[in-house]
N, C-alpha and C positions, 0 to 999 in steps of 0.2 A: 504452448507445448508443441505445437505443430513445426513452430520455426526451431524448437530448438530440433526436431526432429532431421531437419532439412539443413540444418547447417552441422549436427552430429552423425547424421546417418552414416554405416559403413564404417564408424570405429569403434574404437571400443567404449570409449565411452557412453557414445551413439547406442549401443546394444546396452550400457548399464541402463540407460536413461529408460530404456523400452521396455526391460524388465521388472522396471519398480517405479511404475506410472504413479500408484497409490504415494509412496512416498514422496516424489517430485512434486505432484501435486501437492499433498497436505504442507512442503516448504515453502513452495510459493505463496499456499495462503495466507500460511504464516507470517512472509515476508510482506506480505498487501495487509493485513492487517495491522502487522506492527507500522509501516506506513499511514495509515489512514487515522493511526492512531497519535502517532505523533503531530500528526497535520492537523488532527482538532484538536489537539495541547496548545498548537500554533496562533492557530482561530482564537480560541478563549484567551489563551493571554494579550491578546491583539485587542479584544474587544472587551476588557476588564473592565477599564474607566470610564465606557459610556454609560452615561445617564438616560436612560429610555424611559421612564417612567410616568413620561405624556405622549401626546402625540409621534413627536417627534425624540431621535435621539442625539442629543449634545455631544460634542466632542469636546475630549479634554484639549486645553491649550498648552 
């Protein structure tokens, strides 16, 4: 928030952004969640095929 603060400051946008911190924020979380969320979709389908089920875990060939 800070940077956007710093490279917005002094327009007008810059003054939207400042007056509806609550909402900027709650987007951005949004947007970090929907991220973290796809990236462990990524993770799992990555790691479907391994065999873990002793010690070690087997890769598919």
């Amino acid at each position: 928030m800070f940077v956007l603060a710093l490279v917005f400051g002094g327009s007008t946008f810059g003054a939207l952004l400042a007056r509806n911190t609550l909402g900027v924020g709650l987007a951005f979380g949004l947007v970090y969640a929907i991220g973290v969320g796809i990236g462990l979709r990524h993770i799992r389908a990555a790691t479907k095929d391994y065999d873990c089920s002793g010690d070690t875990c087997e890769l598919p060939e």
